[in-house]
C-alpha positions as CSV (number, residue, x, y, z in Angstrom):
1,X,0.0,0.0,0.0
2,X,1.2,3.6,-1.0
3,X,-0.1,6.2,1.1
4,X,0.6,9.8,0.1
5,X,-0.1,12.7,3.1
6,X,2.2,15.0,1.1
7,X,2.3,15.9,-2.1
8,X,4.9,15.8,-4.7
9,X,5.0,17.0,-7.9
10,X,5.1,14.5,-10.6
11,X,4.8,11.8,-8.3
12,X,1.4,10.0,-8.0
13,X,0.7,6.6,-5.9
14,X,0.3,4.8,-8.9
15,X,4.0,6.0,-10.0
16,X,5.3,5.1,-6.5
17,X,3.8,1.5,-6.1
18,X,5.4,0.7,-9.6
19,X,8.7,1.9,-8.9
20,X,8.3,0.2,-5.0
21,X,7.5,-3.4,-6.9
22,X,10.7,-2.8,-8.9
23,X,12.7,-2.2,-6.0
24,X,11.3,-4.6,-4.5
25,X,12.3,-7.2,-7.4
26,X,15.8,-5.9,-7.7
27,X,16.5,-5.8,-4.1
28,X,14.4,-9.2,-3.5
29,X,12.3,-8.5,-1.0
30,X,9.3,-10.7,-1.0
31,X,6.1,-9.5,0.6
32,X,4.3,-6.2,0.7
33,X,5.8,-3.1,1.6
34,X,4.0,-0.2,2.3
35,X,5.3,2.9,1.8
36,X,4.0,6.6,3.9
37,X,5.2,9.8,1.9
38,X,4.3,12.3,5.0
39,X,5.5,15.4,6.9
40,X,8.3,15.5,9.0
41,X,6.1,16.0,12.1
42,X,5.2,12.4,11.3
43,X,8.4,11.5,11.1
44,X,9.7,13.1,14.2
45,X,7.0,11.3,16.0
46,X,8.1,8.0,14.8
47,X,11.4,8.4,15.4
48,X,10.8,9.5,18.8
49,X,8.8,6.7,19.4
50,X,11.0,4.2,18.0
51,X,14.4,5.2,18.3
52,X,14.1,7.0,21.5
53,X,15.1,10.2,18.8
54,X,13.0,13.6,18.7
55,X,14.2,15.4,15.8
56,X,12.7,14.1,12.1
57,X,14.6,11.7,9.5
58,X,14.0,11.3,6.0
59,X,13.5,7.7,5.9
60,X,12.6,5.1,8.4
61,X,12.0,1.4,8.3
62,X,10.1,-0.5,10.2
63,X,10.7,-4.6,9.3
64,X,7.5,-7.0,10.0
65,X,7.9,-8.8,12.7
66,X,8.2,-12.8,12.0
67,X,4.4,-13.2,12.6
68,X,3.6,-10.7,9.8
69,X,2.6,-12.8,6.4
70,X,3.0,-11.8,3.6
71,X,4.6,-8.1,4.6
72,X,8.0,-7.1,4.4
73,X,7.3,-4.0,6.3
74,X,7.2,-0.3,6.4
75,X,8.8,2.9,5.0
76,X,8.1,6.2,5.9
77,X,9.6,9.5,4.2
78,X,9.6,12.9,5.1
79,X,8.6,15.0,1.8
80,X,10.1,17.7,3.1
81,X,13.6,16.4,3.8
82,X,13.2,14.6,0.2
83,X,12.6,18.3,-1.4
84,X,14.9,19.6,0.7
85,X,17.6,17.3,-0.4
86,X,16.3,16.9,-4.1
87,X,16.8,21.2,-4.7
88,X,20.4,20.9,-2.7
89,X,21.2,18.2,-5.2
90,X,19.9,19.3,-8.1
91,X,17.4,16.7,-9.1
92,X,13.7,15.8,-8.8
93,X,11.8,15.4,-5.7
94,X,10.1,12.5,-7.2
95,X,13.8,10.9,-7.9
96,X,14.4,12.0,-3.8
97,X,11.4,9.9,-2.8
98,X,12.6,7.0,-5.1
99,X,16.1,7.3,-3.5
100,X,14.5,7.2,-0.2
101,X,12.1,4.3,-0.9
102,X,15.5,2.0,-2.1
103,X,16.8,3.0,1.1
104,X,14.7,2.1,3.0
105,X,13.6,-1.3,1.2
106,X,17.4,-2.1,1.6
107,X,17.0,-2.2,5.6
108,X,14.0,-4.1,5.4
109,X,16.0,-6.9,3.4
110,X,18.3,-6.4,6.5
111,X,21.2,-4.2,5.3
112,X,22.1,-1.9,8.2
113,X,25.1,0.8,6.7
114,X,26.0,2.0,10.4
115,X,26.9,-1.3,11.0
116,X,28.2,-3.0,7.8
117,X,31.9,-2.5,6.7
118,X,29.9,-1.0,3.3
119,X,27.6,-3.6,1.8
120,X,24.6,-1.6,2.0
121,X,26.3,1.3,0.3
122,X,27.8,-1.0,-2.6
123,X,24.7,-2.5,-3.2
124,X,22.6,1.0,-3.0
125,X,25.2,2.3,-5.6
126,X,24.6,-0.5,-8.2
127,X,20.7,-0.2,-7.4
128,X,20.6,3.2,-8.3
129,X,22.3,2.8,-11.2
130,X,20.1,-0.1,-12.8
131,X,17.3,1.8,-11.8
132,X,18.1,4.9,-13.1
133,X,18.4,7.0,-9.8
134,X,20.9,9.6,-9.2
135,X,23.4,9.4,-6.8
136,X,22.1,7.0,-3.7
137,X,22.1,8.1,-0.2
138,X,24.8,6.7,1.7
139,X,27.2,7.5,-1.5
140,X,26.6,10.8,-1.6
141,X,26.9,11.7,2.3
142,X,30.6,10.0,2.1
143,X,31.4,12.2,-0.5
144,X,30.2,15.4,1.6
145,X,32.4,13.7,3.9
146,X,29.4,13.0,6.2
147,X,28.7,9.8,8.5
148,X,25.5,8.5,6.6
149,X,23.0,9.7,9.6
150,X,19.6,10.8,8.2
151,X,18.4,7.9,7.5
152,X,17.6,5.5,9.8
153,X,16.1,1.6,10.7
154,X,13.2,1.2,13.5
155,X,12.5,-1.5,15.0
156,X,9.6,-2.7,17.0
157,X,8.2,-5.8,18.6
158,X,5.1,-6.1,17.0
159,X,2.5,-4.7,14.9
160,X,5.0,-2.5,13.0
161,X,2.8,-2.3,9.8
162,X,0.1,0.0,11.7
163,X,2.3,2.8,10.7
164,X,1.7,3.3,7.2
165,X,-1.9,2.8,7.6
């Protein structure tokens, strides 16, 4: 399920759930994943709530728990961070969002870049590229010379797919 609370131009739910399923099929993940595109109020609230964190995030991920058929998990996105970052980057806010939505469907398929020795970045780079994305997340925050921090994994025990809903 796509859910759109913020709008972005050139971006439709439609456009997001087909670029999600091939994500999905080139990260392979199996299962639904749903997918929040939302304000960073919403974000900060999760992140608070789940990472003990109050200050908003681009991206978070929430995995289903083992119980959870058929459903990968979660992803929520700030739109604002995304057009934030998409006009300091020079590119789309629509390509932001799709940046964002690889991330975070990488940490549902259980990459983790603040604790991998660069796996998730390698494999974000070579997504990106077969998808047609500009630079990918983790990528371009190591060549700012940054400690890829924005985006971040959530866990919780249970029920994690009430959040996109």
């Amino acid at each position: 399920m796509i859910k759109i609370k913020r709008r972005v131009p050139g971006l439709s739910e439609s456009t997001l759930a087909r670029f999600v399923s091939r994500a999905k099929l080139a990260v392979k993940v199996r299962g639904e994943v749903n997918v929040l595109l939302t304000s960073d109020s919403e974000l900060r609230r999760l992140n608070h709530r789940f990472r003990g964190k109050n200050q908003p995030t681009d991206v978070l991920s929430f995995p289903a728990n083992m119980n959870a058929r058929g459903l990968a998990g979660d992803v929520a996105i700030s739109q604002q961070i995304a057009t934030y970052n998409a006009l300091r980057l020079g590119h789309a806010v629509a390509q932001e969002v799709e940046i964002l939505a690889l991330h975070g469907i990488l940490h549902l398929a259980g990459y983790d870049h603040e604790q991998d020795t660069g796996q998730m970045a390698a494999r974000e780079a070579r997504l990106r590229r077969a998808l047609g994305l500009p630079m990918a997340l983790i990528e371009r925050n190591s060549r700012a010379g940054q400690k890829p921090k924005q985006a971040r994994r959530a866990t919780h025990p249970r029920k994690v797919a009430r959040t996109s809903r």
